[in-house]
C-alpha positions in Angstrom: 39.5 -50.2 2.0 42.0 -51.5 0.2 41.3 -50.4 -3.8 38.4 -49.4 -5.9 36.7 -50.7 -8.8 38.3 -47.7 -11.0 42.0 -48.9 -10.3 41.2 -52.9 -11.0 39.2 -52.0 -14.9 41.7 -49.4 -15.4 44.8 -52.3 -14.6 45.8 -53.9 -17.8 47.4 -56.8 -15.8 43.8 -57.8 -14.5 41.4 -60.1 -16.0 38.1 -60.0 -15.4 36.2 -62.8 -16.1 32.3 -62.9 -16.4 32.0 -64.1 -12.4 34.4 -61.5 -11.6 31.9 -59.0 -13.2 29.0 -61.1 -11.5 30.3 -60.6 -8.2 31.2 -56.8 -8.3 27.5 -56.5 -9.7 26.0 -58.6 -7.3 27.7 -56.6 -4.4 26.8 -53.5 -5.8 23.5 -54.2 -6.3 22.8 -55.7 -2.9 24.5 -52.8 -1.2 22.4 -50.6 -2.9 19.5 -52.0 -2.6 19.4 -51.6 1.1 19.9 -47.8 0.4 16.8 -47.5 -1.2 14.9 -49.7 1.2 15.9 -47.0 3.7 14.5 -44.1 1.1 18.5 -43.3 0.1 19.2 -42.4 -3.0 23.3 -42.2 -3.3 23.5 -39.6 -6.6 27.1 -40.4 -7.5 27.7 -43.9 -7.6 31.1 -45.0 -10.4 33.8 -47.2 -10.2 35.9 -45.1 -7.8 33.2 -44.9 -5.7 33.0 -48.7 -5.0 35.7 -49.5 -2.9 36.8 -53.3 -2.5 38.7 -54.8 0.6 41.8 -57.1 0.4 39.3 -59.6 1.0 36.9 -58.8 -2.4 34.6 -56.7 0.0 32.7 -54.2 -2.1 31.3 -51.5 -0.1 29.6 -48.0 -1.6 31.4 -45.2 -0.5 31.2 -41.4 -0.8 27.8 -40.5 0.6 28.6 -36.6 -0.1 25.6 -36.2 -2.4 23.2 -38.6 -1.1 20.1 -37.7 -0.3 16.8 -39.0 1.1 13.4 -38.8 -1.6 10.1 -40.7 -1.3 8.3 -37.4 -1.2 6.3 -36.9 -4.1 6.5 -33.2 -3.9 10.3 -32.9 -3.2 12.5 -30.8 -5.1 16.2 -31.6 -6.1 19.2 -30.4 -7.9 19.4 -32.2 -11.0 23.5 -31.2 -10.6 24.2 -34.4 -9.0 25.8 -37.8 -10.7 29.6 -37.5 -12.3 28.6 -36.4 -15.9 29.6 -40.0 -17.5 27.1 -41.7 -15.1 24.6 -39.1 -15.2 21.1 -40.6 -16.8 19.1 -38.6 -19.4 16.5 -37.3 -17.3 18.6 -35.3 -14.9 21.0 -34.2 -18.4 17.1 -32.3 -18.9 17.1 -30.8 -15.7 14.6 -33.2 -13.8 13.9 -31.7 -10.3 11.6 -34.7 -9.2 13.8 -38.1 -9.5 13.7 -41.6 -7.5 15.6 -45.0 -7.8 16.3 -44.5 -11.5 19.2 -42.0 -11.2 21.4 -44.8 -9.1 20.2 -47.8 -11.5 21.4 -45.9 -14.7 24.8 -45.4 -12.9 25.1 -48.9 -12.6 24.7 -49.8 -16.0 27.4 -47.5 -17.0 29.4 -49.2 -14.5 28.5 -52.6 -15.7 29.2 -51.7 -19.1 32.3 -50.2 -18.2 33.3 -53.4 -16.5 32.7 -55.1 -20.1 34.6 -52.5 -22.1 37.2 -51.4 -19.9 36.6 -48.2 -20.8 33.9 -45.9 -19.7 30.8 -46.8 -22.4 29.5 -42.8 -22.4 32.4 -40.4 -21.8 30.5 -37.2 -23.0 32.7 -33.6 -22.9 29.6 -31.8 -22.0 25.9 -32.1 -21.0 25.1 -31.6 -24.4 27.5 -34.2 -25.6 26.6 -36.5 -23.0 22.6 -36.7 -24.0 24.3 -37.2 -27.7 26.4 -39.8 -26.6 23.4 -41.5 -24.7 21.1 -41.5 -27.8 23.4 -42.1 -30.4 23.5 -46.0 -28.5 20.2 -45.9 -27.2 18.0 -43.8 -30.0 16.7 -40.3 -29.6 13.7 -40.3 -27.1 9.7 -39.5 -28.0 6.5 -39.5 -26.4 6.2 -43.4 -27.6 9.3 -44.3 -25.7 9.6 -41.9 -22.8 5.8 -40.2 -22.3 6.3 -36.4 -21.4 10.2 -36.5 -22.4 9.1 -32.9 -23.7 7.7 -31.5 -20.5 11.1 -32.1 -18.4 12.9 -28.5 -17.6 15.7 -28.3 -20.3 14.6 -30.8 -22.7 15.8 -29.8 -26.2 15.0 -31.5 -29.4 18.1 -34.0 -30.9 18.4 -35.4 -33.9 17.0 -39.0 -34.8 19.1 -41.5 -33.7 18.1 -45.4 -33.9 19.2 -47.7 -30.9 22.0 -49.7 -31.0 21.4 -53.4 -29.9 23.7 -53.8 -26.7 24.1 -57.1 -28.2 26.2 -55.6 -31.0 28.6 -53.6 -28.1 28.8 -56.5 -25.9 29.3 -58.9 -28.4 31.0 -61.0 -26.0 28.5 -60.7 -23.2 25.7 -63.8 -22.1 22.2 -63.2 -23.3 20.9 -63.1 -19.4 23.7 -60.1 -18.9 22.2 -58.2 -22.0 18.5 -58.6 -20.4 19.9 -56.9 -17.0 22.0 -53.9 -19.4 18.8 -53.7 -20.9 17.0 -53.2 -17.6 19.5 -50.8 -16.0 19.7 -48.9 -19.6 16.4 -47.8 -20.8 15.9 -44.3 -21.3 12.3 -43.8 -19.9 13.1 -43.8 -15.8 10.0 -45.9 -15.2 11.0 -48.7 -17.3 14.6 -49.0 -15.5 14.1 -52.2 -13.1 14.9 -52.0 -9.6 17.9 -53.2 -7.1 15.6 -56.2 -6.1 13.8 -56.5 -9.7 17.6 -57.1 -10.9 19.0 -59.5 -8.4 16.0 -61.5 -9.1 17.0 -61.7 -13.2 18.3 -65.2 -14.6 22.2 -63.3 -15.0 22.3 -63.7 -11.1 21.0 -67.4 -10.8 22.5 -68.4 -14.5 26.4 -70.2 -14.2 29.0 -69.2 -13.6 28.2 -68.2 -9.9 29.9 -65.0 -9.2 34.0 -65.3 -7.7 34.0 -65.7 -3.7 35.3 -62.2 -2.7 39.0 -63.9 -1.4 39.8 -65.3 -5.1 38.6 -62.0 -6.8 41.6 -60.3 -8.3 43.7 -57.1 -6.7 45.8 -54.6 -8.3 49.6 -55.4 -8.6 49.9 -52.1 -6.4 47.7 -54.0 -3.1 50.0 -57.0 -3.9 53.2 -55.3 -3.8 52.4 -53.0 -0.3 50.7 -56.2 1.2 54.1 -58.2 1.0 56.1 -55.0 2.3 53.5 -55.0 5.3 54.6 -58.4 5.9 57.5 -58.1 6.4 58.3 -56.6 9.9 60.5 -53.5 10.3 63.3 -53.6 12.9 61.5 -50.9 15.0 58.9 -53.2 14.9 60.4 -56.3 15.9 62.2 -53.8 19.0 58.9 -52.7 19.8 56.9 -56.0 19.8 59.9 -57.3 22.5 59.5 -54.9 24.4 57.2 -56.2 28.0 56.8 -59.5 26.6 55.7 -58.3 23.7 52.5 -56.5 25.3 53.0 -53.3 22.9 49.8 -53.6 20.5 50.5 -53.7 17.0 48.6 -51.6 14.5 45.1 -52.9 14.5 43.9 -53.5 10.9 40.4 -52.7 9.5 
C-alpha cells in the first residue's frame, strides 16, 4: 500500500472534506465488519494501521494482535489497543471483551479525522481513563451497570460529559449520532459495524469521495512522477529481446 491514514491527517497540505472523512469511515467500517462476521476481533486498529492504495483503497492492516472471541468464557489480555485508542473497559483490566474494543477505536479515529489531532492522547493508563471522562463524564452504575466489578476499576472524580456537539462544532448532526454510537462508555451501548453503516451519516449527502479522487500525500505524488519517468537501465533493459524482459509488476 501506498500511505496510511496517519500520514494524510498528519499532512497540513491536505484537506479533508466531510466525504473524504465519509469515505475512509465507510471503508473502515465495512472492512471491519467482515472481521467480526468471521468472530475477529483486530485489538489495535489507528490511523497507521489503515493503509490506503494510490487508488483510495483502504485496507486494515497489522493483524499482530488480533484475535478470535465469541466464547463466553474466554479469557484475554486487556494489554492490547495503542493506549490513545484503547476504550475504558480494557483501561480497567477487562479480561472478557467482544466487538466494543474495535468500535471505540474507531471513534477515536473518526474524531481524529475531525480534529487533526488525536482527540484522547493520555501519557498513562491513568491519564488516559481521565482524559476519556473528563469528555465523556465519570462512569456509574446508572450509565455503565457493574463499572465497579471490572478488575482494576478505581474510583475518579466527577466529571460531566461534554456534548460532542461542542468539540465538533463543525461536524453534521447525523456524524454526531454515529460519534455518539462509537463513543459511549458502557460497551453494550456502542453500536455495531453493521448497526453503523446502517445510520443516516452513511445515506445523508454528500456521498462519500470515489477512492481515485480521494487526496494523497505530496510524498506519493512526488515518488509516483519519479516512477514515471523511466531510468536508462530501464529503457536498455525493456529493448532488450523485443522488449520481452518483464518490468516490475505493481500491486
Amino acid at each position: 500500500m501506498d500511505t496510511d491514514l496517519e500520514i494524510i491527517i498528519k499532512d497540513p497540505k491536505i484537506i479533508l472534506t466531510p466525504a473524504n472523512i465519509k469515505s475512509y469511515m465507510v471503508q473502515t467500517l465495512r472492512g471491519l465488519e467482515y472481521l467480526h462476521m468471521h468472530w475477529i476481533l483486530h485489538r489495535d486498529l489507528k490511523p497507521n494501521n489503515l493503509l490506503i492504495s494510490g487508488t483510495g483503497v483502504l485496507k486494515i492492516g497489522d493483524f499482530g494482535l488480533a484475535k478470535f472471541f465469541g466464547s463466553p468464557n474466554r479469557i484475554n489480555t486487556n494489554q492490547v489497543v495503542t493506549r490513545w485508542y484503547r476504550c475504558p473497559e480494557l483501561l480497567f483490566g477487562a479480561r472478557q471483551y467482544g466487538i466494543g474494543v474495535d468500535i471505540w477505536a474507531v471513534g477515536c479515529i473518526l474524531a481524529e479525522l475531525l480534529l487533526r489531532v488525536p482527540f484522547l492522547p493520555g501519557e498513562s493508563d491513568l491519564d488516559q481513563l481521565t482524559r476519556i471522562f473528563q469528555v465523556l463524564g465519570t462512569p456509574n452504575e446508572t450509565n455503565w451497570p457493574d463499572v465497579k466489578s471490572l478488575p482494576d476499576y478505581v474510583q475518579y472524580k466527577f466529571y460531566p460529559p461534554i456534548p460532542l456537539r461542542d468539540i465538533f462544532t463543525a461536524a453534521s448532526e447525523d456524524l454526531i449520532e454515529l460519534a455518539n454510537k462509537m463513543l459511549a462508555l458502557y460497551p453494550l451501548h456502542r453500536c455495531s459495524c453493521t448497526e453503523a453503516l446502517k445510520m443516516a451519516y452513511f445515506s445523508n449527502k454528500p456521498a462519500p469521495t470515489v477512492g481515485p479522487r480521494l487526496p494523497m500525500p505530496a510524498s506519493y505524488n512526488a515518488a509516483s512522477k519519479q516512477e514515471e519517468k523511466p531510468s536508462l537501465k530501464r529503457k536498455i533493459l525493456d529493448s532488450i529481446d523485443g522488449g520481452t524482459v518483464p518490468k516490475r509488476l505493481q500491486f
